[in-house]
Every structure is written in structure tokens, then in C-alpha cells.
DRENDO-1510 file (C-alpha; in Angstrom, 1 decimal, always signed):
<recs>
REC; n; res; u; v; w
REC; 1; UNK; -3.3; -6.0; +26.1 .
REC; 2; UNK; -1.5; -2.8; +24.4 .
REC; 3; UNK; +0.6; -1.1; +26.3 .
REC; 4; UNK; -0.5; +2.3; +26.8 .
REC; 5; UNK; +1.3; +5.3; +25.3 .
REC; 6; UNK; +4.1; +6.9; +27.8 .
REC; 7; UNK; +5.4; +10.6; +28.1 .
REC; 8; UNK; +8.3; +10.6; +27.4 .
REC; 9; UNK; +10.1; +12.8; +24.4 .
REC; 10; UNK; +9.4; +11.0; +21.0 .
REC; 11; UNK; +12.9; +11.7; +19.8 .
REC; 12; UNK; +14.0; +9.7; +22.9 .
REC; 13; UNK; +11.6; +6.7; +22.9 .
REC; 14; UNK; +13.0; +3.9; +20.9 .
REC; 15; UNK; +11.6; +3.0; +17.5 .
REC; 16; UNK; +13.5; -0.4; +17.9 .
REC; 17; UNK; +10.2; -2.3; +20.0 .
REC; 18; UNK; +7.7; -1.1; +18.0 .
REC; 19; UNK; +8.9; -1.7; +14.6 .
REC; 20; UNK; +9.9; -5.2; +15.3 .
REC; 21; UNK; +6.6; -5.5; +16.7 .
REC; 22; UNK; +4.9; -4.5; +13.2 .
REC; 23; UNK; +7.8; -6.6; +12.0 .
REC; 24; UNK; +6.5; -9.6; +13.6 .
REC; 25; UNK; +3.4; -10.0; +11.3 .
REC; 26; UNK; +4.9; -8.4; +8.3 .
REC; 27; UNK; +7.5; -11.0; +8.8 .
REC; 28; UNK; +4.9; -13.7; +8.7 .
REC; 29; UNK; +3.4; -12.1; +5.9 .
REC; 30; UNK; +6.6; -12.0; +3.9 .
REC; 31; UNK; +7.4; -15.5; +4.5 .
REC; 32; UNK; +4.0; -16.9; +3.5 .
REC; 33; UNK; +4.0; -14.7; +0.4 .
REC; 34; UNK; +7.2; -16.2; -0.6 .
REC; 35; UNK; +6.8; -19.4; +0.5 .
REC; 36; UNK; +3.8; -19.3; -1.9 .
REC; 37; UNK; +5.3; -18.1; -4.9 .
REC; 38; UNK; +6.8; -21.2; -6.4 .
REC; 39; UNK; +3.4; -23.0; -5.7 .
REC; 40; UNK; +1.6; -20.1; -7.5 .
REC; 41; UNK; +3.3; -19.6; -10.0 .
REC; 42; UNK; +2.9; -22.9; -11.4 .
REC; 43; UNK; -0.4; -22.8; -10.6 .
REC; 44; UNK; -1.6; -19.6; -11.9 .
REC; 45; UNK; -0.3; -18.1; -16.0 .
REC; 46; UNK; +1.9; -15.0; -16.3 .
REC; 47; UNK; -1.4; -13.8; -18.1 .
REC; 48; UNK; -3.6; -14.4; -15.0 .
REC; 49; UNK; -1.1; -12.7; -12.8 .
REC; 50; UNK; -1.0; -10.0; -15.4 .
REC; 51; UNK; -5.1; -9.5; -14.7 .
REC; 52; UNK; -4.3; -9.4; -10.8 .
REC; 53; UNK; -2.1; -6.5; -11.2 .
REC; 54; UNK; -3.9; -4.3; -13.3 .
REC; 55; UNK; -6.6; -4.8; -11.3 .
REC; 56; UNK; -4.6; -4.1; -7.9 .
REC; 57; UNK; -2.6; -1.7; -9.6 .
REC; 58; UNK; -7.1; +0.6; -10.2 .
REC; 59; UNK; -7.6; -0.3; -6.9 .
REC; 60; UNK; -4.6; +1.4; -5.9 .
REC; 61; UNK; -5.1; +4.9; -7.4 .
REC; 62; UNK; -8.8; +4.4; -6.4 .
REC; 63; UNK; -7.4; +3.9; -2.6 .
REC; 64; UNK; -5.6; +7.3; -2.8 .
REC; 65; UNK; -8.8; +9.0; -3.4 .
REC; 66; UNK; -10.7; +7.0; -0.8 .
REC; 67; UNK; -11.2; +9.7; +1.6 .
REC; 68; UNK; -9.2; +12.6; -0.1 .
REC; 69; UNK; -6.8; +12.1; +2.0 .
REC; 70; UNK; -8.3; +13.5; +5.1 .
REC; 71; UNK; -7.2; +10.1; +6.7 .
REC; 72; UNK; -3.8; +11.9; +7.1 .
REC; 73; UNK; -4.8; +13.7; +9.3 .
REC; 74; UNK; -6.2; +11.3; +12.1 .
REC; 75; UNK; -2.8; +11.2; +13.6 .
REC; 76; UNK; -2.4; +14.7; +14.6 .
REC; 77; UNK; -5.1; +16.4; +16.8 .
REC; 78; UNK; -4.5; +16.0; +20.7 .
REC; 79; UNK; -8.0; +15.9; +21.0 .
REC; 80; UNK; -9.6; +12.5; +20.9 .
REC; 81; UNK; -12.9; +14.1; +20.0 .
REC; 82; UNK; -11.3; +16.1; +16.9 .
REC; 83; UNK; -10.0; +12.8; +16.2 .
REC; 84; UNK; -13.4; +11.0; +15.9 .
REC; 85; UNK; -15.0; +13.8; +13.9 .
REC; 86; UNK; -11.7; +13.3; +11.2 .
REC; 87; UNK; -12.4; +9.9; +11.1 .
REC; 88; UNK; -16.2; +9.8; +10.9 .
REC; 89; UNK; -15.6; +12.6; +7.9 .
REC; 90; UNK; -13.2; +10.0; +6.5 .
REC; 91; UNK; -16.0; +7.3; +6.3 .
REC; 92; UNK; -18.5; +9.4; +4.6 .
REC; 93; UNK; -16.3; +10.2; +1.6 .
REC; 94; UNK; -14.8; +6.9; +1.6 .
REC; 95; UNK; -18.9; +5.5; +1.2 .
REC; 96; UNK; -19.3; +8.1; -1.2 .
REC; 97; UNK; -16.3; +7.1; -3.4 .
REC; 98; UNK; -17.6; +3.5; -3.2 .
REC; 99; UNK; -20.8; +4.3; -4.3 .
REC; 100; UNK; -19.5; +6.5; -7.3 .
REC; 101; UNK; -17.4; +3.9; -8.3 .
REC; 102; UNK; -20.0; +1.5; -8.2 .
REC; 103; UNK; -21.9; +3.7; -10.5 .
REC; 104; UNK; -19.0; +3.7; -12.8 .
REC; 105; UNK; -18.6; +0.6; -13.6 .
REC; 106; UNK; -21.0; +0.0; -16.0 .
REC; 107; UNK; -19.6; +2.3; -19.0 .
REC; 108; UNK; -16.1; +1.7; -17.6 .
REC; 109; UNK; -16.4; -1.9; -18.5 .
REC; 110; UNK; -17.6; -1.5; -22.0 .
REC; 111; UNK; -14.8; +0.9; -22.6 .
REC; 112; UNK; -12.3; -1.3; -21.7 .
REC; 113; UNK; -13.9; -4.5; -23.6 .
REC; 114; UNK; -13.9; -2.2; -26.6 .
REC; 115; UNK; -10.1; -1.4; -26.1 .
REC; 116; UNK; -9.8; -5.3; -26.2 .
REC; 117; UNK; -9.0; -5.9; -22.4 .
REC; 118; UNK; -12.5; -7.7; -22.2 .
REC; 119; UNK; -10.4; -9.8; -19.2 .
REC; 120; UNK; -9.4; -6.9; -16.8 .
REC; 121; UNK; -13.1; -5.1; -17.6 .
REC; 122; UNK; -15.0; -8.5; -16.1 .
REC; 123; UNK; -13.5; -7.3; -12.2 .
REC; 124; UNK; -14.1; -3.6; -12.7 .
REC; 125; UNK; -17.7; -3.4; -10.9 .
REC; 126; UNK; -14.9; -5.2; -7.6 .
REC; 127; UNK; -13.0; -2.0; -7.7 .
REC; 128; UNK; -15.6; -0.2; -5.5 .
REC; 129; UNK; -16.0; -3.4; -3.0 .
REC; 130; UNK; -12.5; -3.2; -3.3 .
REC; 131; UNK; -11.9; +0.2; -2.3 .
REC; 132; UNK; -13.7; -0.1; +0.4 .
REC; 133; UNK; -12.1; -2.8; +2.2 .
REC; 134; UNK; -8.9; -1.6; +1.5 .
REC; 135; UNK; -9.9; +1.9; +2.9 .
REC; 136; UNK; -12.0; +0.8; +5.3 .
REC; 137; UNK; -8.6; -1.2; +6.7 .
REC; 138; UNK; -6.7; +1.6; +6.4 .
REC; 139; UNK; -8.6; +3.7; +8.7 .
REC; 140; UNK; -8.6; +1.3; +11.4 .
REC; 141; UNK; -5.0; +0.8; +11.5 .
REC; 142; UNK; -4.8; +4.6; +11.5 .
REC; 143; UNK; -7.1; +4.6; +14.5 .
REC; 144; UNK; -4.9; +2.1; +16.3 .
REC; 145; UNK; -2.2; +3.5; +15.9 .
REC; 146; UNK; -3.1; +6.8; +17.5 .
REC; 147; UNK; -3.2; +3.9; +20.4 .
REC; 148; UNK; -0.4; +2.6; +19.6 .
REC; 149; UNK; -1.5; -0.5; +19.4 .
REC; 150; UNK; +1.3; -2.1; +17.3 .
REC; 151; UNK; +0.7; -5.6; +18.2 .
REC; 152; UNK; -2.9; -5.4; +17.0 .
REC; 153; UNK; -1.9; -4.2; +13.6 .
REC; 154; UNK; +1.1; -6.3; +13.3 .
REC; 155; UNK; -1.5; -9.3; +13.9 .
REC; 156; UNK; -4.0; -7.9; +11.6 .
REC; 157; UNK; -1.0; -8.0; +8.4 .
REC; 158; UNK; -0.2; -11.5; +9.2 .
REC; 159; UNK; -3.9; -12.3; +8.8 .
REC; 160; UNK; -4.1; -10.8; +6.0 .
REC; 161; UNK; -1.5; -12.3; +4.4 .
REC; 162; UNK; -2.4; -15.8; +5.7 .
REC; 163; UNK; -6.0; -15.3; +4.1 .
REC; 164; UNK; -5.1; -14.2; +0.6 .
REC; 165; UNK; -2.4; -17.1; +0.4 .
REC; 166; UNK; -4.8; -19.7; +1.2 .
REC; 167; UNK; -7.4; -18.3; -1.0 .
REC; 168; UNK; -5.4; -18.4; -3.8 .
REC; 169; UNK; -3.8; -21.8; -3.1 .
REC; 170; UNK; -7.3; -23.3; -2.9 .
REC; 171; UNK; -8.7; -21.5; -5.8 .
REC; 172; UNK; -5.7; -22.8; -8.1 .
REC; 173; UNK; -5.7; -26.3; -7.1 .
REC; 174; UNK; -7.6; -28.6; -8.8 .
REC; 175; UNK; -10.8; -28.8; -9.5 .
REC; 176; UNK; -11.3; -25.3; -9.4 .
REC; 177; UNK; -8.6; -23.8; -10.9 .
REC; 178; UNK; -9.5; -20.1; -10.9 .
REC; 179; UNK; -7.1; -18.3; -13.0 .
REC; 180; UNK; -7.5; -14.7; -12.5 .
REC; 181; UNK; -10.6; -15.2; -10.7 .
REC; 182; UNK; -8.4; -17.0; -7.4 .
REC; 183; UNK; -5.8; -14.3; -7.9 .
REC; 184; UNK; -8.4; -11.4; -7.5 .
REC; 185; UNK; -10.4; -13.3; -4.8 .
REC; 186; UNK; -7.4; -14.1; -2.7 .
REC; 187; UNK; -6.8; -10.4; -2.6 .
REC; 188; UNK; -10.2; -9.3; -1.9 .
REC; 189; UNK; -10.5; -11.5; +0.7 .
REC; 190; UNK; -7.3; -10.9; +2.5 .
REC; 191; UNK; -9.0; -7.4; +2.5 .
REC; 192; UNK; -11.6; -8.4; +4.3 .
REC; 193; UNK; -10.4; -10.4; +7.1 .
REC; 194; UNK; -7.8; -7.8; +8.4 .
REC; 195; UNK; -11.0; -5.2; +8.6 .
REC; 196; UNK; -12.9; -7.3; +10.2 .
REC; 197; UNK; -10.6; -8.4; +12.6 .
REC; 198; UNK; -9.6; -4.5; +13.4 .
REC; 199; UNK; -13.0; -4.2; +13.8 .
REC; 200; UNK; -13.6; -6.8; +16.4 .
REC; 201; UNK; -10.3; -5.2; +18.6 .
REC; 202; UNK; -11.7; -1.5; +18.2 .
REC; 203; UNK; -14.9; -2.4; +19.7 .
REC; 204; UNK; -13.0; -3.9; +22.4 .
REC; 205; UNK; -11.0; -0.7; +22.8 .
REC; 206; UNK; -11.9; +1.9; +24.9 .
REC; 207; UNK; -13.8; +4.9; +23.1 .
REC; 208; UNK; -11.9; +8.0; +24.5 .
REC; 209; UNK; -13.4; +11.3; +24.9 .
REC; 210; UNK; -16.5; +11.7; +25.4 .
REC; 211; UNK; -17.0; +15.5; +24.0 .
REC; 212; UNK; -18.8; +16.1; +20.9 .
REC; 213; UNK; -16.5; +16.1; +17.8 .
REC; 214; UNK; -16.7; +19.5; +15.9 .
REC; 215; UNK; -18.7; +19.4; +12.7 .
REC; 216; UNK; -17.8; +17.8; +9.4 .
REC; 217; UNK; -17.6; +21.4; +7.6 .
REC; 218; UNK; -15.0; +22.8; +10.1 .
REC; 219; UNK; -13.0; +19.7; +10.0 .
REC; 220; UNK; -12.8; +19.5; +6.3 .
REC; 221; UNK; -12.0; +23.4; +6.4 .
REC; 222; UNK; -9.6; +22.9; +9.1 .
REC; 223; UNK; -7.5; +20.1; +7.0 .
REC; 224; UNK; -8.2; +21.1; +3.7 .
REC; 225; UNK; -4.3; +21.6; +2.6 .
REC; 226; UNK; -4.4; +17.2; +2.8 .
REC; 227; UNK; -7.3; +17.2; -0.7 .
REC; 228; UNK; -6.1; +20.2; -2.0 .
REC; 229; UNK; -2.2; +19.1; -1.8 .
REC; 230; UNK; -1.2; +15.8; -0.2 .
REC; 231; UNK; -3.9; +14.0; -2.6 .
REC; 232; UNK; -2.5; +15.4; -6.0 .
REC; 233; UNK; +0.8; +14.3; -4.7 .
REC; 234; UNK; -0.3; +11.3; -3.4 .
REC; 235; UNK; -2.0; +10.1; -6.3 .
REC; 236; UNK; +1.2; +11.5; -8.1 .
REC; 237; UNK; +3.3; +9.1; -6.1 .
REC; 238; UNK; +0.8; +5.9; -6.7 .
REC; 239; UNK; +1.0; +7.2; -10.1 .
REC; 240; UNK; +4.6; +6.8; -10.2 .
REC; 241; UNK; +4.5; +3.1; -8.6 .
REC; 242; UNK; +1.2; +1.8; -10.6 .
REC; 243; UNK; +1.2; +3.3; -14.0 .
REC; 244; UNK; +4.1; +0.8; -15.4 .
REC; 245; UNK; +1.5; -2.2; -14.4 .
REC; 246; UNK; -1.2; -0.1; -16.7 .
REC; 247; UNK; +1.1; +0.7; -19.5 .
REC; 248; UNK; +2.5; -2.1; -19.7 .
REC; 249; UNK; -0.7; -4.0; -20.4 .
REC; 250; UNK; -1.4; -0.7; -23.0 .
REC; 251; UNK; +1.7; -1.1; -24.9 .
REC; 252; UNK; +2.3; -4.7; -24.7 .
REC; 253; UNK; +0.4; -8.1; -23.3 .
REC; 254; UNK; -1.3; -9.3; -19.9 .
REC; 255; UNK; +1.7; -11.5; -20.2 .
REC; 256; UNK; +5.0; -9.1; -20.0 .
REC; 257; UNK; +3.0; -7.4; -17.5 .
REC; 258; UNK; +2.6; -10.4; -15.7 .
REC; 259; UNK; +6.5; -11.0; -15.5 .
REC; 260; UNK; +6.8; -7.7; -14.9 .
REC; 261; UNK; +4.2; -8.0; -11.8 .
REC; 262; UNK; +6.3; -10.9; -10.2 .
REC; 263; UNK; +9.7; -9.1; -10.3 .
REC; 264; UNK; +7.8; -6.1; -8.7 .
REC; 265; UNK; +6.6; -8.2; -5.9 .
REC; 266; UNK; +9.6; -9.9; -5.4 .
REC; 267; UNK; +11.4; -6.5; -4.0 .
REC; 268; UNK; +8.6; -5.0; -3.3 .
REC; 269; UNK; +6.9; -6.5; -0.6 .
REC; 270; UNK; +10.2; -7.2; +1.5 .
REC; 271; UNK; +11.2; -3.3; +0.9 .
REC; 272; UNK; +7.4; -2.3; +1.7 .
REC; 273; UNK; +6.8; -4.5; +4.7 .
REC; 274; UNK; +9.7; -2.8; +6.3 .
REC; 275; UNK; +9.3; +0.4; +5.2 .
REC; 276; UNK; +6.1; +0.5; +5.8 .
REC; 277; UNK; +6.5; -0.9; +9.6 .
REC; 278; UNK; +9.0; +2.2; +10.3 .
REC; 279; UNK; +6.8; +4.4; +8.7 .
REC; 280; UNK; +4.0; +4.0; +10.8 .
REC; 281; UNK; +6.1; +4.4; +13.5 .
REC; 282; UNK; +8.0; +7.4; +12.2 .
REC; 283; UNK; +4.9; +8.5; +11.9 .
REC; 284; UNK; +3.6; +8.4; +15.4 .
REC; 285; UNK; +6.7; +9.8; +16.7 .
REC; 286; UNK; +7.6; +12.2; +14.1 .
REC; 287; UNK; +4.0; +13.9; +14.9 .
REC; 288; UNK; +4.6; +14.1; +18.7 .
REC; 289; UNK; +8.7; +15.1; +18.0 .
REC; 290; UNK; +7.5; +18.2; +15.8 .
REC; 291; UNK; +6.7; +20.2; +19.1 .
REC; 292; UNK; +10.3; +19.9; +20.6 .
REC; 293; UNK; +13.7; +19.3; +19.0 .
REC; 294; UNK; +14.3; +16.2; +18.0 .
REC; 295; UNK; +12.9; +15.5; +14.7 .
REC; 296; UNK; +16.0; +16.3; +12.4 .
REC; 297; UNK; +17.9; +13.4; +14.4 .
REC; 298; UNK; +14.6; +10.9; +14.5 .
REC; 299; UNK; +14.3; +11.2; +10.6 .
REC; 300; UNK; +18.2; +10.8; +10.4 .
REC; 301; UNK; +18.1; +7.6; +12.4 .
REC; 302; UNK; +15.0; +6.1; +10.6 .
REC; 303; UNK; +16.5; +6.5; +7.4 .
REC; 304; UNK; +20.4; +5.0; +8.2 .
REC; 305; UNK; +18.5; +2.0; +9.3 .
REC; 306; UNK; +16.1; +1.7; +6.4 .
REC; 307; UNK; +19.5; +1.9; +3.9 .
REC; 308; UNK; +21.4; -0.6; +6.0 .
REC; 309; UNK; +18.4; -3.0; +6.0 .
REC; 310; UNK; +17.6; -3.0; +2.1 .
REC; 311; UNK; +21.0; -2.3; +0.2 .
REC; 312; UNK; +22.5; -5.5; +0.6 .
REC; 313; UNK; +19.3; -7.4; -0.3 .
REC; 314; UNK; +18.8; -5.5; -3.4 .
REC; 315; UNK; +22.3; -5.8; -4.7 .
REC; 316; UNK; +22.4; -9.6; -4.6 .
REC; 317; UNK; +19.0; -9.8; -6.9 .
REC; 318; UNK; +21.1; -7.8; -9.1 .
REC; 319; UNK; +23.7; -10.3; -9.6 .
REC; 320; UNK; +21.3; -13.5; -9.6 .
REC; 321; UNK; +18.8; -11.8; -10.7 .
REC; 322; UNK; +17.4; -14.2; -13.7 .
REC; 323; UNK; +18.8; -17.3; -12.7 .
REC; 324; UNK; +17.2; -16.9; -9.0 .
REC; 325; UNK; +13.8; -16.6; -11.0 .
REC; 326; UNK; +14.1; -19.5; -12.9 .
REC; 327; UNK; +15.5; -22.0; -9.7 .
REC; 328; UNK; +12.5; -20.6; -7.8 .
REC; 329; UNK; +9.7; -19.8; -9.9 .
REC; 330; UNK; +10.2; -22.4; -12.5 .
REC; 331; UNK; +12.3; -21.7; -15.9 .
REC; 332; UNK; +8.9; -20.0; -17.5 .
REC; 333; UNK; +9.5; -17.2; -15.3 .
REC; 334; UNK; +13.2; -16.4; -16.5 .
REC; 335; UNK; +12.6; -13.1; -17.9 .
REC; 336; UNK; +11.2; -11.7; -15.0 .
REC; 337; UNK; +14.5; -12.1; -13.2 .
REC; 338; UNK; +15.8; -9.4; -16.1 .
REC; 339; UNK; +13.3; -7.4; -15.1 .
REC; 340; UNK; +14.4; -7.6; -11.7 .
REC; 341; UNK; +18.0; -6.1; -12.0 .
REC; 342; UNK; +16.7; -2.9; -13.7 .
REC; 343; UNK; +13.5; -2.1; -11.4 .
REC; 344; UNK; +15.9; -2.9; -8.1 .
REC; 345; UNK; +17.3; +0.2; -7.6 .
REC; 346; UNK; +14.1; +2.3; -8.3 .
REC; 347; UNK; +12.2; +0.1; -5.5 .
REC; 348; UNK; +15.2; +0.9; -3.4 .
REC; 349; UNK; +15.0; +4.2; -3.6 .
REC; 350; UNK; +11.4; +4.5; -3.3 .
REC; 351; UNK; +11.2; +2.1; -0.1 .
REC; 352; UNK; +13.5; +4.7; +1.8 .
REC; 353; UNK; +12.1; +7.6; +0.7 .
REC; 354; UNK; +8.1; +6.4; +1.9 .
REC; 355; UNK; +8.5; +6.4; +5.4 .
REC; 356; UNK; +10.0; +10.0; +5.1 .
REC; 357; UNK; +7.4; +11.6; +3.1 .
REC; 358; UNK; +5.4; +11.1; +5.7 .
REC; 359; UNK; +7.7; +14.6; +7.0 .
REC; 360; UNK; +4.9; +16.7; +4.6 .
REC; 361; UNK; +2.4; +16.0; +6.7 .
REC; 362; UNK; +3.7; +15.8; +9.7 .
REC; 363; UNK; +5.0; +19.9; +9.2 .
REC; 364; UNK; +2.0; +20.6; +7.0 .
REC; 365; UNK; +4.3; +21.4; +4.0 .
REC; 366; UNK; +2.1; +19.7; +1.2 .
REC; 367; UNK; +2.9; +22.3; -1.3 .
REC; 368; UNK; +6.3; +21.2; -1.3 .
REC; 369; UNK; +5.3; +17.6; -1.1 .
REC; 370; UNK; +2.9; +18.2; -4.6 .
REC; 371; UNK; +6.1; +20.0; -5.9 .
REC; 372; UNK; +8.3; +16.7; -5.8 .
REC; 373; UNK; +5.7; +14.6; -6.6 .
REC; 374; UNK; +4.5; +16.3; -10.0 .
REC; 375; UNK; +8.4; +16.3; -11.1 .
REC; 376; UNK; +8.9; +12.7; -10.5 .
REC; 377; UNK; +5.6; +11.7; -12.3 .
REC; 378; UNK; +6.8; +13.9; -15.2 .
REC; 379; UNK; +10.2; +12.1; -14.9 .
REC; 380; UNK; +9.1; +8.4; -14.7 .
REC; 381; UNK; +6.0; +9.1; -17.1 .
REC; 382; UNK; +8.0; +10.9; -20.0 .
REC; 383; UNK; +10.7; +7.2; -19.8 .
REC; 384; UNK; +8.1; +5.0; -19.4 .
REC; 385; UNK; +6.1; +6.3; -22.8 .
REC; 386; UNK; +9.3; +6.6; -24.8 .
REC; 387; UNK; +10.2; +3.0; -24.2 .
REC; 388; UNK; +6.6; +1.9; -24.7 .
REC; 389; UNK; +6.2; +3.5; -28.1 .
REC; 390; UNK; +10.4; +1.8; -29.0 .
REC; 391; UNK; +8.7; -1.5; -27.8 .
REC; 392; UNK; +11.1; -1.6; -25.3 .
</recs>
């Protein structure tokens, strides 16, 4: 059973239990996902991981959209009923996105067989299932964690992890042997288990208020600085994160992107599992904190202990960076370890500053959040097209 929410000051509640809590399953997650590298990797191309991440890297920018970024906003109303109403709002325009994207599949995947990536335009009509799993996820650990309900969620990201790794074990063993196709499924299905096990708890959880929610139309007016701001800047930031995986595959081959793809993961998903445990944590607090006086020395805390958890990690991948690679992933895989040492400190960054943005919404500031958002697009864009057209 989850503990229930206390009263005391959110600058003065620890963020230790809670964290390690979400740390628990992300932890599990982490160790299956590494644990099943060097088994995928020689079981699966660089060209079929190169597929996955395109593919992950649409779904992505298609998850930012989901529900315009109204979702945002579930955390803050102290009334349980405005809450429903945000999140029923949520699930209409996340339906609606999934349906349009459905719709656009069609002429989406004769463009792209056209531009010769006849291989990433077979899984485009899975981009609106996909969407919707992902975003139908995302609201229900949003929804838990207005209960705080850490242990849930932390459960719910070891599943998922334990789902996509068997999935894609299975599918690359012989006599199946999936290629992209085990890749892609593994992911979808990891998907799909974590929703429907937040699911099953939710209906287990007590409903709340019992007032009507306010309408769709004053909700949507109510919160409409999260579409009209934090959803440029969001899809800015995903931008920033997902358009090397598309221009990569633009400029060069499903196969640098797919060494590429593995040196992302490698930081990635350690950085992000813990970042993205203290962010939702950050989160919880950091929206109660804003009321009193303690939010300047809660976002101070959360990020000395983000720096002190991922510098270290980061700096030895630097050193070993391409002979780790090839002990672990097999020699094939080499040049991803040099792609490794030069995306390192870029992840780094990025992993501390995550949790923090979450400050924008949390002070309803998202014109400064689009601000820094549309510079570091411009930033990362402009490099990332001038070494594309050098070949570099």
C-alpha cells in the first residue's frame, strides 16, 4: 500500500526515500537493459538498431504533442476534481492525435519509400499505436504521482523494462530472428505492459473528489500558456535530443546511425533513469514548495546531487570509451565507443538540466522556458547540419 501524502513543508520532506524508491525499478531496468546489450547486439545489425531509433526517435516528437502538453499541468491544482477534468482533457487530445496520425500514415510512408528509407516507412502506420501507449503511460504515472505513489511507478519501469528485453531476446533468437521487426516490437510492447499495469493499480485506487470537474473549455483556457509555450519548447528540447538520430540516417546510413544509437543509450539511459526519478520528485515537491520559501534551496540540493551522481560515470567512458565498446559489445561495435567520448558531455549536461526545467512550469514562466529552448535548437541544429553537409 502507498503511503499517503504528509503535511509537512516540501522544502523539508526528504527527496532521499522517494527517489530511491523510483530508483529501485529504474535500477532493475538499467541492469536488464545492460545486461542485454552484449546479447543484442550480436543478435540484432547496427542497421536494424539504426531502424529502432528512427523509429523511437518519430515517436518521440509525436509524444510531445500527445496532449499539447496540457499533461503538465495535472500536477498542480489542489483540487482533485480540477485535476480529473485536466486529465480527461488530456485523453481526448491524446485520442485525437492518434487518430490523426493514423490518418497520416498512408502518404507519410510513400514519402519516405520515395526518399529511399523504404525500411523505416514499413513501421510508420505503429507511430500512432505507439503514441498512444507511450502517452497513455505517461498520464498514468502523472496521475500517480499526484498520489505519490512512487513504489507503483517504480514497479511499473521495471516492468517495462523486463518486457521489452525479453521481447527482443525472443524475437532475435533463432528461428525467428526479427531484425528491426523484434527491435520495434520489444519497444511497443514494453509500452504496453507498464499501461496496463498502471491501469490495473488506478482502478484499485481510490477516486478522490467527488465534485464535478469544470468543463473542457475552461480548463484548456485556464492552462493554455502549457500548448502555446511549454509545447514549442518542449518539442524544441526533443528536437534537440532526437534530430541527430533523423539526420543522421538523412546524411548518412541506417548503419552510423545505428552506432550512433548504442553510444546514446549507453549514457543515456543511466543519466535518464536517474534524472528522471529526481525529476518526478522534484517535481512533486517543487509544486507544493512554490507557496512558501524553500524552493531556491530544494532546486540547489536536487542539482549538487544529480552532478555528483553522473560526473564521475561519464568521465571514465571518456577515457575507455572505444575499447569498452568493443570488450562489451563485440569488436563490430568499436566505433560507437568514439562516438561515445564526444556525445558524453552533451548527455551530461542535458541529464542535469531535465529535472530542473521542470522550474517553468512549476512558476508558470514558459515564455522563458520557449526562450532557451529555441536558442539551443538553433545552436545544436546549425552544428549538426554543418557537419552533415562536411560528412563528418
Amino acid at each position: 500500500m502507498e503511503p499517503a501524502p504528509t503535511s509537512t513543508s516540501p522544502s523539508d520532506r526528504p527527496l532521499r526515500g522517494p527517489v530511491l524508491t523510483l530508483l529501485s525499478g529504474s535500477s532493475i531496468a538499467l541492469a536488464l537493459s545492460y545486461l542485454a546489450q552484449p546479447l543484442l547486439t550480436r543478435l540484432y545489425t547496427p542497421e536494424a538498431f539504426g531502424v529502432l531509433d528512427a523509429f523511437v526517435a518519430l515517436a518521440s516528437l509525436l509524444f510531445v504533442l500527445g496532449t499539447l502538453r496540457y499533461e503538465d499541468a495535472l500536477l498542480l491544482p489542489h483540487d482533485e476534481a480540477e485535476a480529473r477534468g485536466l486529465l480527461r482533457l488530456s485523453v481526448y487530445i491524446l485520442l485525437g492525435i492518434g487518430l490523426l496520425c493514423l490518418a497520416l500514415s498512408l502518404p507519410g510512408r510513400l514519402l519516405l519509400a520515395r526518399a529511399g528509407e523504404a525500411a523505416l516507412a514499413d513501421w510508420l502506420p505503429w507511430l500512432g499505436p505507439a503514441l498512444l501507449l507511450m502517452g497513455g503511460g505517461r498520464l498514468a504515472e502523472l496521475w500517480l504521482m499526484r498520489r505519490e505513489a512512487f513504489r507503483t511507478l517504480s514497479a511499473g519501469t521495471a516492468l517495462r523494462a523486463a518486457t521489452t528485453t525479453t521481447l527482443r531476446l525472443a524475437a532475435g533468437l533463432p528461428p525467428l530472428q526479427a531484425g528491426a521487426a523484434g527491435l520495434i516490437g520489444g519497444f511497443l510492447g514494453g509500452h504496453l505492459s507498464a499501461l496496463l499495469f498502471y491501469g490495473w493499480r488506478l482502478r484499485r485506487t481510490p477516486s478522490g473528489a467527488s465534485d464535478p470537474p469544470p468543463s473542457p473549455t475552461a480548463l484548456a483556457r485556464r492552462y493554455r500558456r502549457f500548448p502555446l509555450f511549454t509545447l514549442p519548447a518542449a518539442l524544441l528540447n526533443a528536437l534537440s535530443m532526437r534530430l541527430p538520430f533523423l539526420l543522421l540516417l538523412a546524411f548518412f546510413d541506417a548503419r552510423v546511425l545505428g552506432f550512433f544509437g548504442r553510444a546514446f543509450m549507453v549514457l543515456s539511459v543511466p543519466l535518464g533513469l536517474v534524472g528522471g526519478a529526481t525529476g518526478q520528485v522534484f517535481f512533486v515537491r517543487a509544486a507544493e514548495a512554490r507557496h512558501g520559501d524553500g524552493l531556491a534551496a530544494l532546486t540547489l540540493r536536487v542539482y549538487r546531487r544529480l552532478l555528483q551522481v553522473g560526473l564521475y560515470p561519464v568521465l571514465l567512458l571518456m577515457l575507455l570509451g572505444p575499447d569498452l565498446f568493443a570488450f562489451v559489445f563485440g569488436q563490430p561495435w568499436h566505433t560507437a565507443g568514439r562516438y561515445a567520448i564526444w556525445i558524453a558531455p552533451w548527455l551530461l549536461l542535458a541529464a542535469l538540466a531535465s529535472p530542473l526545467s521542470r522550474l517553468f512550469d512549476v512558476l508558470e514562466r514558459q515564455r522563458a522556458d520557449l526562450a532557451t529552448s529555441v536558442l539551443l535548437f538553433l545552436l545544436q541544429t546549425g552544428a549538426l547540419v554543418v557537419g552533415g553537409l562536411q560528412g563528418r
